[in-house]
Structures are given as C-alpha cells and as structure tokens.
N, C-alpha and C positions, 0 to 999 in steps of 0.2 A: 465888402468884396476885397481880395486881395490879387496883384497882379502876379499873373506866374512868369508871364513870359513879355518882356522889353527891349528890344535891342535893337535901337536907333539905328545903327549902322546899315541895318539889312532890310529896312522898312522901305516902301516905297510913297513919297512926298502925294499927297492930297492936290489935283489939280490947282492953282489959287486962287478962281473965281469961284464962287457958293460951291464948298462940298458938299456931297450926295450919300447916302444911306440908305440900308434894308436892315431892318432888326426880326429876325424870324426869331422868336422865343413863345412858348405853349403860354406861361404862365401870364398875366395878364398885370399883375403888377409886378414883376421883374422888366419886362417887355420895354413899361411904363416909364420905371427909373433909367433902364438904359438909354432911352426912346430921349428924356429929361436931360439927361448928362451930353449926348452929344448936339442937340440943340444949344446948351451953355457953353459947350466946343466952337458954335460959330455955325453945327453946320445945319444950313437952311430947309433939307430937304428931305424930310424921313418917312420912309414906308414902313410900314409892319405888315408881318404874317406869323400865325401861330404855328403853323406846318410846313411841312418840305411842299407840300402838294399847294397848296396856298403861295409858296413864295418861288416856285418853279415857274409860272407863264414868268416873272420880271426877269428871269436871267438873264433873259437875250438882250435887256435894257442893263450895260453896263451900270455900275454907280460905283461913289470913289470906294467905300469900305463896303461890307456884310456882316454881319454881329450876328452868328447864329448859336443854339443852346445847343450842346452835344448830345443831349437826349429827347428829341422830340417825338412828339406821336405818331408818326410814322415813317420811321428813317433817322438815323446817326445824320448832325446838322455837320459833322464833318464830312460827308456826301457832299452836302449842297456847297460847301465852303470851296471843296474841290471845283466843282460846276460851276459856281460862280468863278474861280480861277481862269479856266478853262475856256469862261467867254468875256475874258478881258477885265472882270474885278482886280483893281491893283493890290488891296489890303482883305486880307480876312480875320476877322477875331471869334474865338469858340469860347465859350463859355460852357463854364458846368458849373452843377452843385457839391459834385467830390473833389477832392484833393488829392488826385490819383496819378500819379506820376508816368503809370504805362500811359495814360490818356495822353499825359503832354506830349512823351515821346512819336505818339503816331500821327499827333495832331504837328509836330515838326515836321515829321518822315512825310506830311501832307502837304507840307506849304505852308502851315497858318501861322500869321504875321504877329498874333497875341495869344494869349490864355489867361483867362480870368476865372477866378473861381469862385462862388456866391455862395456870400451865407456860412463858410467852412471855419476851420480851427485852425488858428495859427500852429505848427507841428514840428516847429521847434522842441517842444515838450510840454506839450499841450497847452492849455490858456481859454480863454473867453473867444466864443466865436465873434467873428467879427460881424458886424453892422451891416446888416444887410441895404445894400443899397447908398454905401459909403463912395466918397472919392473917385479910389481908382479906376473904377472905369474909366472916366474919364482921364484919368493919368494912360490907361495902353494906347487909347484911341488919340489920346495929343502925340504920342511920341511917333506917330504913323504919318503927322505934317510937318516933320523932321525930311530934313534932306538928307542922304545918307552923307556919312562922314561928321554928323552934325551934333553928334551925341555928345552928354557930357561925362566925366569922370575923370580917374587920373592912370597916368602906363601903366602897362604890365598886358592889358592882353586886347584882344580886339575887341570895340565896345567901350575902350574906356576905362573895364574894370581893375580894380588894384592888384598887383601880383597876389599869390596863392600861397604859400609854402608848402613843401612837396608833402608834410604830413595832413595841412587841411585837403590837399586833395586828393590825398587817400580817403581819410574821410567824408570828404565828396562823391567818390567815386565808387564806398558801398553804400552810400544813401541812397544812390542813383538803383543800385541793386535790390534796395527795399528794406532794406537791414535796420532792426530800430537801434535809438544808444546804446543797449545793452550791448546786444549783438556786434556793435560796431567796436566796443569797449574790448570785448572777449576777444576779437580780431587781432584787435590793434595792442592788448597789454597795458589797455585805459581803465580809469573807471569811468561810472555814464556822464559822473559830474564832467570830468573833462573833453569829454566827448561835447557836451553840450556846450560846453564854455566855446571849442571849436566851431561850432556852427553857427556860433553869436559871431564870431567873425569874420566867419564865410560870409554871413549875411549882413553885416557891414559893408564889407569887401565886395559884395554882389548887388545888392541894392536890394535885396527881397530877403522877408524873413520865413518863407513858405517853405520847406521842403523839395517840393514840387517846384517851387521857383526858382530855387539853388540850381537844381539839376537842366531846369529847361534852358537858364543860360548856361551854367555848365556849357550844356549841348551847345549849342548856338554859336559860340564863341571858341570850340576847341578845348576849353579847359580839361573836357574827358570827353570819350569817345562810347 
C-alpha cells in the first residue's frame, strides 16, 4: 500500500482513551490487514463490514476513524465516509485499488482525512507494485493521532513541506491534469528524463512518491489549486 494523502496539520486528534474503528472493506483479506495494522496502532476497538448496507445501522454510533474501500458492492464507500462525517466521525480514510487522481480530488472536495491505495504501481514512471498489505496504512491512520500543528517537516508551505520551485510546480500542476512525462516534457520544452528527475524531487519534497499523492497534498496544502 502506499499513502496518497497525509497532512498532519488538517487531521483531527483521536480521542486519548482506547481509539475506536469501523473498517468497511468487501474483500476479506484486505479488510484483515487493515483490521491488523490499526489494532498495532493501539487502537482497541474494531468492527468490520463488507458493505455500505452492513456498516449503515453503526453510523449513529460515532467511532474515532472509518476506513472504507471506495468501491464496494453496493455504493461508493465515499457515501458512507460522508455519513459517517455527518454523524460526528472525526477522521475518514478511503481506500482504493487505483491510483486515480480524479478519485483523490473528490475524495478531498468530500472531507476524507487519508487516501490510500492498495496493491498499485508506484507512477513515478512505473516500477514494481507495491506489497500488498505493507506499512502504510498504518503510517495515514498514525498521522490522524497528531494534533493539528503537530506535523513534521521543514518551511516553505503549510504541513511542513519544503519549498517548490516555481518550475516543479508547474510540473505539479499538469500532473494534477493527468498529463503523462511525455506530455508534460512537450509542454514544458523538457525531455521525459527530466521531467522525471523533477518528480523525484517533488516527491522528496512532498513526502510521497505516488502521482496521485503529489497532487492530493498538492491540493491540501495550496501548492496548486
């Protein structure tokens, strides 16, 4: 898994007595791993449901996060992410299997607190998918028992992250549009080598090496609009 979306700053802090959980995910060993990872988070108390329709009676029973898959069997878990908002969930994290950048964008324009994405390709320019069932999940889900302000990094923007220079965030800013290196090369009067070489340092400079993750703090943070 890799994280797409962290940003300490804007998270809301996990009560401090045993945090609480709902993991709605179809698949039953993704569900699992997740189910795994935030139990080694500390926190005490975890329900599952495979469906929207299954994990609908709990809404009305706040709990501190919700971890739902964005494509479940019946209904977009970005639905329930919302409803869960809506009756007092402080955190939401979405999860998918693509690495779809409109997704992240609507899962922001939604409220949700993380984006993680399982099982995908690093898209830097291509590479070995990652390990399903790796780390970070538990890396979005820790940074949500951050108290805001609490983030780490160094200046340059909000969150921490290290200044940009005005050409990587051009660069940034037709990633965001979908544009692969070619394309962004032919734009910009690059070739793709250096196009990529830029993205290695965007993602340095951002904390994620995802595509998708570039842009969702992007987003987050004001870097592009």
């Amino acid at each position: 898994m890799s994280v797409l979306l962290e940003h300490p700053t804007s998270l809301v802090a996990y009560r401090p007595n045993k945090p609480t959980a709902m993991v709605v995910v179809a698949d039953p060993r993704v569900r699992s791993t997740v189910t795994r990872h935030l139990w080694a988070l500390g926190v005490r108390d975890v329900i599952e449901a495979s469906s929207i329709a299954e994990a609908r009676p709990r809404v009305g029973n706040p709990r501190d996060i919700c971890v739902a898959d964005v494509h479940l069997p019946d209904g977009s878990g970005l639905t329930l992410l919302s409803e869960t908002r809506a009756a007092g969930w402080p955190n939401g994290l979405a999860l998918s299997a693509a690495d779809d950048i409109g997704a992240v964008r609507n899962a922001l324009a939604g409220g949700v607190k993380g984006y993680v994405v399982t099982g995908t390709r690093n898209s830097l320019g291509g590479g070995m998918p990652t390990r399903h069932g790796a780390a970070p999940i538990g890396a979005a889900a820790a940074r949500m028992h951050r108290r805001p302000g609490g983030g780490p990094g160094g200046p340059g923007h909000p969150g921490g992250h290290r200044e940009l220079s005005g050409r990587e965030v051009e660069v940034l800013r037709l990633v965001a549009e979908g544009q692969s290196n070619k394309a962004i090369g032919v734009s910009m009067g690059l070739s793709a080598l250096t196009v990529k070489s830029h993205l290695a340092r965007i993602a340095r400079k951002l904390g994620t090496g995802d595509r998708a993750g570039m842009v969702a703090v992007a987003l987050r943070t004001g870097i592009i609009h």
